[in-house]
C-alpha positions in Angstrom: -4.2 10.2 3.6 -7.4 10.1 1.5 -8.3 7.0 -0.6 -10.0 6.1 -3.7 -10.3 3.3 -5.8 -8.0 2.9 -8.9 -9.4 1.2 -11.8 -6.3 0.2 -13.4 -4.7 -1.4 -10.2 -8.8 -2.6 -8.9 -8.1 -1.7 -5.3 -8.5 1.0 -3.5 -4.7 3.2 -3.0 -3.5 6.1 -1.7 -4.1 9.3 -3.6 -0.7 11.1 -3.6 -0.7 15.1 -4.6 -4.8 15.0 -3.7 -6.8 18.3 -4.3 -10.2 19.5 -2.9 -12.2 20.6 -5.7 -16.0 21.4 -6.2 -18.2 19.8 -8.5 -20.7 21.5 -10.5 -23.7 20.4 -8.1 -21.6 22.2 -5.3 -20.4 18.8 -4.0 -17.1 18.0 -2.2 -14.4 16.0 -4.3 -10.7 15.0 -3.8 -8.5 14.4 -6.8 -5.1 12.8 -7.2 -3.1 10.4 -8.5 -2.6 6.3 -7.6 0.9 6.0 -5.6 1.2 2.7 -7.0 0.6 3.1 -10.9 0.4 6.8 -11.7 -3.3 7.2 -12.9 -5.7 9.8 -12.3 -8.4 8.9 -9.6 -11.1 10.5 -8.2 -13.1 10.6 -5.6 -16.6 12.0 -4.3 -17.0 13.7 -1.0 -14.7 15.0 1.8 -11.0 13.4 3.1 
Protein backbone atom coordinates (compact mmCIF):
# COMPACT_ATOMS: atom_id res chain seq x y z
CA UNK A 1 0.00 0.00 0.00
CA UNK A 2 1.36 3.46 -0.97
CA UNK A 3 1.84 6.24 1.70
CA UNK A 4 1.71 9.87 2.05
CA UNK A 5 1.54 12.24 4.61
CA UNK A 6 -1.81 13.69 5.78
CA UNK A 7 -1.86 17.09 6.97
CA UNK A 8 -4.83 17.02 9.06
CA UNK A 9 -3.88 13.80 10.96
CA UNK A 10 0.34 15.04 10.71
CA UNK A 11 1.59 11.52 10.08
CA UNK A 12 2.12 9.79 7.37
CA UNK A 13 -1.25 6.95 6.50
CA UNK A 14 -2.30 4.76 4.22
CA UNK A 15 -3.85 6.15 1.05
CA UNK A 16 -6.97 4.11 0.48
CA UNK A 17 -8.73 4.19 -3.25
CA UNK A 18 -4.96 5.62 -4.59
CA UNK A 19 -4.70 6.60 -8.37
CA UNK A 20 -1.65 6.97 -10.64
CA UNK A 21 -1.95 10.23 -12.36
CA UNK A 22 0.48 12.52 -14.29
CA UNK A 23 1.39 15.88 -13.51
CA UNK A 24 1.83 18.54 -15.90
CA UNK A 25 5.77 18.32 -15.97
CA UNK A 26 5.16 14.51 -17.00
CA UNK A 27 5.93 13.49 -13.41
CA UNK A 28 4.60 10.30 -11.60
CA UNK A 29 1.92 10.96 -8.79
CA UNK A 30 -0.42 8.85 -6.56
CA UNK A 31 -3.67 10.27 -5.19
CA UNK A 32 -6.06 9.03 -2.58
CA UNK A 33 -7.64 9.51 0.45
CA UNK A 34 -6.33 9.20 4.45
CA UNK A 35 -7.90 5.77 5.80
CA UNK A 36 -7.93 7.30 9.07
CA UNK A 37 -9.71 10.77 8.55
CA UNK A 38 -11.09 10.99 5.06
CA UNK A 39 -8.99 13.83 3.41
CA UNK A 40 -7.58 14.16 0.14
CA UNK A 41 -3.59 13.46 0.08
CA UNK A 42 -1.29 13.46 -2.37
CA UNK A 43 1.73 12.27 -3.19
CA UNK A 44 4.74 12.83 -5.69
CA UNK A 45 6.39 10.03 -7.49
CA UNK A 46 5.79 6.29 -8.07
CA UNK A 47 4.08 3.53 -5.36
Amino acid sequence: MPQAYCMKCRKKVEIKDAKQTTLKNKRPAVQGVCSTCGTKVFRIGKS
